[in-house]
C-alpha positions, 0 to 999 in steps of 0.5 A: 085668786083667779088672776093669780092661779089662772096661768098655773103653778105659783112662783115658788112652788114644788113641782116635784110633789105629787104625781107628774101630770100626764096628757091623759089625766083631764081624761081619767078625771073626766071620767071618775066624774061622769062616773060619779053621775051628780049635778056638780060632777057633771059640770065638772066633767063638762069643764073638763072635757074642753082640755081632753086632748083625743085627735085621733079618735074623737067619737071617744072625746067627752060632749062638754055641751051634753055633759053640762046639759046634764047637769043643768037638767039635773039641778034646774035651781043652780044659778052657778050651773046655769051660767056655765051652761050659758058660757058654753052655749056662747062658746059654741054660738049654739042656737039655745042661748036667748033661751038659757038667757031667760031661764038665768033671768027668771032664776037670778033677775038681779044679776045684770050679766045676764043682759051681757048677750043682749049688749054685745048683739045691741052694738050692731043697732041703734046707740040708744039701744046700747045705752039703754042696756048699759043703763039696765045692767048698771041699775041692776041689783048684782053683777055676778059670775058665781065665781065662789060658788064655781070653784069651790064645785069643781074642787069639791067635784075633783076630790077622789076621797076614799073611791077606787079610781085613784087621783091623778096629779090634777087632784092628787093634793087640795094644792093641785086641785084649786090650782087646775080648778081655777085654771080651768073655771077662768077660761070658761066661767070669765064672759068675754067683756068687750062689748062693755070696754067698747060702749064705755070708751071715751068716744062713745060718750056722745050719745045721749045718756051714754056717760052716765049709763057707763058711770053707773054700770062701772060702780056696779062692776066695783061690786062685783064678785070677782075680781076680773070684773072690778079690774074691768071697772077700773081699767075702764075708767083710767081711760076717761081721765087724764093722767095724774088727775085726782080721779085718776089716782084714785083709780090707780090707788084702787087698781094696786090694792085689788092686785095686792089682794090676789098677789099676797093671798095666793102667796106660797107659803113653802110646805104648807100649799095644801093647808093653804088651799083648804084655807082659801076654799074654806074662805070661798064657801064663807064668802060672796065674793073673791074679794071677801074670800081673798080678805080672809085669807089674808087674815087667816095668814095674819097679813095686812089686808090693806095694801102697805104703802111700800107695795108698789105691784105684783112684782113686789114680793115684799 
């Protein structure tokens, strides 16, 4: 789902429904969500508020910051709330981030991502640090960026229903909502995950206990909750061994069917868009992971959930 949504409207999909998006939409939509006043609208506006666009007069654009700020303050238990409060601290290098670390870490002491901050600040220091937390994340119990929980907020937080405001054509149809829903999320719930690809390559393997670390951390990542995270994993790998090698077409197997599982259930299904989305929200809610979310589309669909041995990538639209 996030691969396939993140660059927005699907191949083959009726731009012609709905209303016309207009530059001024991310505005009014923020603004029907701060209005709103709820933990979930807050983190919604404050997602938002990164597209407004107001570069003639800027006291008037919406503080992303003070909005999620909000909401985190609002509901203080709200791991997925919480972590995007941390990935826009990160953005801004505001100076509160090893404070939100720890607060993530008390809430969620299972997920390793939250060992990522101190990973990328490691790789200035001493090997054995950086291998040391390497090793951390990949003992640790999940590695999750509440993609799920996220996404299915923000389409819940941008659904009009019966208020006066109308909807624009971001939330106009269930459609348009997970659509900019996903695009949005993507480029702020997603950590940046260089530091894991540089302490993981190849030639760092000369560190004492680096190899196994990185072995560990990478089956943790084929776990993970989204599936940018399990393609990290499998990217990664690819680079330690030779092509053609046994382990290396495993790999390449389990690469095409985590590409056949976002390419087939965000497949666009003519007029029935908007029972899709409903569809593949409703998996989100029921579901821990994309991946799970993205099985049960597929089921719903009554589509192989396994990839067909004809499919040969995403270019294949059979």
């Amino acid at each position: 789902m996030l691969l396939a949504l993140v660059v927005g409207l699907p191949p083959g999909a009726d731009a012609s429904v709905g209303p016309l998006h207009r530059a001024s939409d991310e505005a009014h939509e923020v603004a029907f969500l701060v209005q709103k006043g709820t933990a979930e609208s807050l983190a919604a506006a404050s997602l938002l508020a990164h597209l407004v666009d107001t570069p003639r007069d800027t006291d008037r654009r919406p503080d992303a910051a003070a909005l999620m700020q909000r909401a985190a303050a609002l509901a203080p238990q709200r791991r997925e709330i919480l972590w995007l409060l941390l990935r826009d601290c990160e953005m801004r290098h505001c100076t509160e981030e090893h404070f939100i670390v720890a607060r993530l870490r008390a809430l969620d002491p299972d997920n390793g991502l939250a060992l990522l901050p101190e990973l990328k600040d490691s790789l200035a220091g001493p090997a054995a640090d950086t291998t040391r937390i390497i090793a951390a994340i990949g003992d640790s119990k999940s590695l999750t960026l509440y993609w799920n929980k996220s996404l299915v907020m923000l389409f819940d937080a941008m659904t009009h229903g019966s208020t006066a405001r109308a909807a624009t054509a971001l939330t106009h149809d269930a459609d348009d909502r997970l659509t900019h829903a996903a695009g949005v999320l993507a480029a702020i719930d997603v950590p940046p995950f260089k530091p894991i690809a540089a302490a993981c390559s190849e030639d760092q393997f000369q560190e004492a206990g680096r190899r196994a670390a990185c072995e560990r951390l990478m089956a943790r990542l084929d776990a993970a909750d989204c599936i940018i995270a399990q393609s990290l994993s499998t990217s990664v790998q690819l680079k330690w061994w030779p092509p053609g090698s046994a382990a290396a077409r495993a790999l390449e197997a389990r690469r095409l069917q985590q590409e056949y599982l976002v390419q087939a259930s965000a497949r666009v299904r003519g007029d029935r868009v908007n029972q899709d989305a409903e569809t593949r929200v409703d998996a989100m809610r029921r579901s821990a992971t994309e991946e799970e979310a993205d099985t049960l589309v597929l089921a719903a669909f009554h589509e192989p959930v396994l990839r067909p041995a004809d499919w040969l990538g995403p270019e294949d639209g059979s």
